[in-house]
N, C-alpha and C positions, 0 to 999 in steps of 0.2 A: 504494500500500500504506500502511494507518496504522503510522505509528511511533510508540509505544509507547516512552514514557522506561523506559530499564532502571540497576536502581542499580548500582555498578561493585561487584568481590567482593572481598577481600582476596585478598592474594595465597597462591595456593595454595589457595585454598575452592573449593567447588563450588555452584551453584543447585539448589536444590530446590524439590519443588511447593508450598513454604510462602512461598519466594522471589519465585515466579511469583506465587503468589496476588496476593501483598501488594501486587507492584506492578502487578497490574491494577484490584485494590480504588483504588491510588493515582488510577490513569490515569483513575478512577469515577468518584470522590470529589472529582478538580479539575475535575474537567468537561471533562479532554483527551477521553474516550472520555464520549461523547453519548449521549442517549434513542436507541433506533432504529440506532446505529452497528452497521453489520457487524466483527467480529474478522477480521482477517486469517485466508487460512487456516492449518488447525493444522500443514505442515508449513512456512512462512513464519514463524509466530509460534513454533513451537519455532526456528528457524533464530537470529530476535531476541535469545532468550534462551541460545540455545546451552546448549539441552539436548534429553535424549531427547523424543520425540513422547509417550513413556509419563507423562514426567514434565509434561508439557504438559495433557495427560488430565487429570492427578489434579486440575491446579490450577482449570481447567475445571469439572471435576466438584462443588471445593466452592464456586465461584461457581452453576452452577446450584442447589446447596443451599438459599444462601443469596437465591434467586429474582434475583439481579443479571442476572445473562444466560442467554439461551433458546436453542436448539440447533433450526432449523427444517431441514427435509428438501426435498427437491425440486431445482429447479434455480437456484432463487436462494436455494437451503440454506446452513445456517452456524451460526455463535456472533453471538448479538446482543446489543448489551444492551438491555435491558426498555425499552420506552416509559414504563411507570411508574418509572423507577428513582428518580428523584427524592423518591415518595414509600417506597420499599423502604429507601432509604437514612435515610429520618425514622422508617421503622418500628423498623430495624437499634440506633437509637441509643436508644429511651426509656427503657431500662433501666438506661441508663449514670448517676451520678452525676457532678456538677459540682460544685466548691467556689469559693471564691470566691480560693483560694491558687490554682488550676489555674488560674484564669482572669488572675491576675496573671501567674504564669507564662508564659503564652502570652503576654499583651501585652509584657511585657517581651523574651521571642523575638523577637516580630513588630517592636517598637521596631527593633532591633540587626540583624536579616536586611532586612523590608522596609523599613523605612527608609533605608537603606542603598542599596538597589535602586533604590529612587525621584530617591536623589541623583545616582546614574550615569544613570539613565535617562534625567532631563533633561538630558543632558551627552552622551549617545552616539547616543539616538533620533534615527531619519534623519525625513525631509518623508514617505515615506509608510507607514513605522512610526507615525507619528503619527497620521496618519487610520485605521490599521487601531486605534489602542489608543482612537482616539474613536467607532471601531461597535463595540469591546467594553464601553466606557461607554453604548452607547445601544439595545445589547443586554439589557444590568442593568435599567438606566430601562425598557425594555419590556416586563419580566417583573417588576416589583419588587411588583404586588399576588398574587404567586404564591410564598411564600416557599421551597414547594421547587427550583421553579424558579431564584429568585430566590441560593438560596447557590451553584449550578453556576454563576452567571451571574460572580457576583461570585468565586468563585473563580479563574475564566478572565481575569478583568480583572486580579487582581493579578498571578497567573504571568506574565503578557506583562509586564507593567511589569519582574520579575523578566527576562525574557528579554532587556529590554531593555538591561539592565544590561550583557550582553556577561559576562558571569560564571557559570562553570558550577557555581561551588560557591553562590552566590548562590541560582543556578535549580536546583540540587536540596534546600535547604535550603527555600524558598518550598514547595517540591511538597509538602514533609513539614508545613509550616506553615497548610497548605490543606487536606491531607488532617482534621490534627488538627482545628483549626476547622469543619470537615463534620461531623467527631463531635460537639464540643461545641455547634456552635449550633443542632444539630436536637435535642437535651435540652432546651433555652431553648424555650418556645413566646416565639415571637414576634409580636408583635401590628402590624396594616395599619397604624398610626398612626407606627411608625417609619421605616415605608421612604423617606418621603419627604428628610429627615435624613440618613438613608445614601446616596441618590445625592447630595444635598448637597453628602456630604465626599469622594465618587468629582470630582464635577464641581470643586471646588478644584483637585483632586490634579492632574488631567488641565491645568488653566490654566496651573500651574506649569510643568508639562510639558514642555507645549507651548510657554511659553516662554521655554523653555532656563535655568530658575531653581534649580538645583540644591536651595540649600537652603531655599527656598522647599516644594518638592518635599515634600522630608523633615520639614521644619515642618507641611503638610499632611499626610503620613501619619500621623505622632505624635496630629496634634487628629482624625484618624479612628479612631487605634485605641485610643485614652483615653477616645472617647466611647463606641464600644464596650463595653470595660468598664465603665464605670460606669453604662451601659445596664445590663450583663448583670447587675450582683450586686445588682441593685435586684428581678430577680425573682425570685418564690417557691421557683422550683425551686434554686435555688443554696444552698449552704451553706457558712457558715462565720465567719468575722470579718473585719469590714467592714476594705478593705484601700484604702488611698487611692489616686488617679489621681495619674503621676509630674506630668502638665501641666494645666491647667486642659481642661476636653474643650469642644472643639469642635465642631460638625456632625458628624454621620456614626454607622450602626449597623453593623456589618457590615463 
C-alpha cells in the first residue's frame, strides 16, 4: 500500500477535504506520488487520513479538477495520477508571480531546514542509504534535459537527504520546502544550459555525504542553494530588488 505523509492536527481539530487535498497536492508536488502511481484504494486512503470516505471524495474530486489525477474503471480501476502531471503541475503555476524577496525567503528556509538535514545526514546515513541516495542523484542526472521531469527528480533527492536526517520535524519541514519550490520554479522558465551546474552541486553534496563530512555536507548545500538564487533573480520573470547571495554561489541550479 502507498503511504502517503499525512500532516499531524492540532489537538482537538478535525481533517477536512481541504486537508486531504493539500497533502496529496504535497505527496505530487515532491514526487513521493509519481506519473502513473495508482492511489491506494478510497477506503484504505480515507483509513490514512482518518476521515469519512465522503470527505475522501470531495478531496479527490478537486484533484480530478485540477487534471492531477484520473479515476479509471474496470478491473485494474482507480485514482491515478496523470502521466503528464509533470507538465499539469508547470501549467498549474504560470500565473503565479515571483519576487525576488520570495525567493530570498525561500533560500534563507532552505539555508536553516536543509542544510541542517544534510549535516545529520552525513553523520546518520547507513552503507546502503547511501547507494539508495546515489540512484536518486543518478535519477536527476537522467532526466535533467526534461525540466518537468527534472524538478520531481530533484525534489525526491532532497526529501531523502531530509529522511536521512532521522528527524521528523526536519522531514516535514523539507516536504513543505519542496512543495513550495515546485510552485516557484515552474514560474522561472528555465533554460537546458543550467542543468548541467545543478547536478554539479547534487554530485558535491552527495561526496560529502558519503563521506561522513558533516559540515562539508552543509557547506555544499548552502553553495547549491545560493547558486540557485542568484540563478533565479537574474530572470525576467522575477521581480523586485536585486537582493544579495548570503555566500558566494557555487555550482548548482535547483
Amino acid at each position: 500500500m502507498q503511504i502517503i505523509h499525512i500532516p499531524p492536527l492540532r489537538d482537538g481539530a478535525k481533517r477536512g477535504s481541504e486537508e486531504v487535498f493539500s497533502a496529496l497536492v504535497q505527496a505530487i508536488a515532491t514526487g513521493q506520488l509519481r506519473a502513473g502511481d495508482r492511489l491506494p484504494p478510497e477506503d484504505q486512503l480515507a483509513a490514512q487520513f482518518d476521515v469519512a470516505p465522503m470527505t475522501l471524495r470531495q478531496a479527490l474530486a478537486q484533484l480530478r479538477k485540477l487534471e492531477f489525477v484520473e479515476t479509471r474503471r474496470g478491473r485494474t480501476g482507480g485514482s491515478y495520477v496523470r502521466d503528464d502531471i509533470a507538465d499539469r503541475l508547470e501549467h498549474a503555476a504560470q500565473n503565479q508571480a515571483v519576487t525576488v524577496e520570495d525567493l530570498r525567503d525561500l533560500t534563507d528556509w532552505r539555508r536553516a531546514i536543509s542544510g541542517e538535514a544534510s549535516f545529520l545526514a552525513a553523520l546518520r546515513a547507513t552503507s546502503a542509504e547511501l547507494a539508495q541516495l546515489s540512484t536518486y542523484s543518478d535519477e536527476y542526472h537522467h532526466v535533467y534535459i526534461r525540466p518537468a521531469e527534472r524538478r520531481l527528480a530533484d525534489a525526491r533527492f532532497h526529501l531523502y537527504i531530509a529522511e536521512l536526517s532521522r528527524s521528523s520535524h526536519l522531514i516535514a519541514a523539507e516536504r513543505e520546502i519542496q512543495e513550495h519550490l515546485t510552485r516557484v520554479l515552474r514560474v522561472i522558465p528555465q533554460a537546458d544550459s543550467s542543468c548541467e551546474h545543478d547536478f554539479a552541486g547534487h554530485h558535491g553534496l552527495v561526496r560529502a555525504i558519503e563521506a561522513g563530512d558533516p559540515h562539508r555536507a552543509r557547506s555544499e548545500l548552502h553553495d547549491h542553494i545560493e547558486a540557485t538564487f542568484s540563478w533565479s533573480i537574474q530572470q525576467p520573470s522575477v521581480t523586485g530588488a536585486p537582493v544579495p547571495a548570503v555566500d558566494p554561489p557555487g555550482p548548482g541550479i535547483a
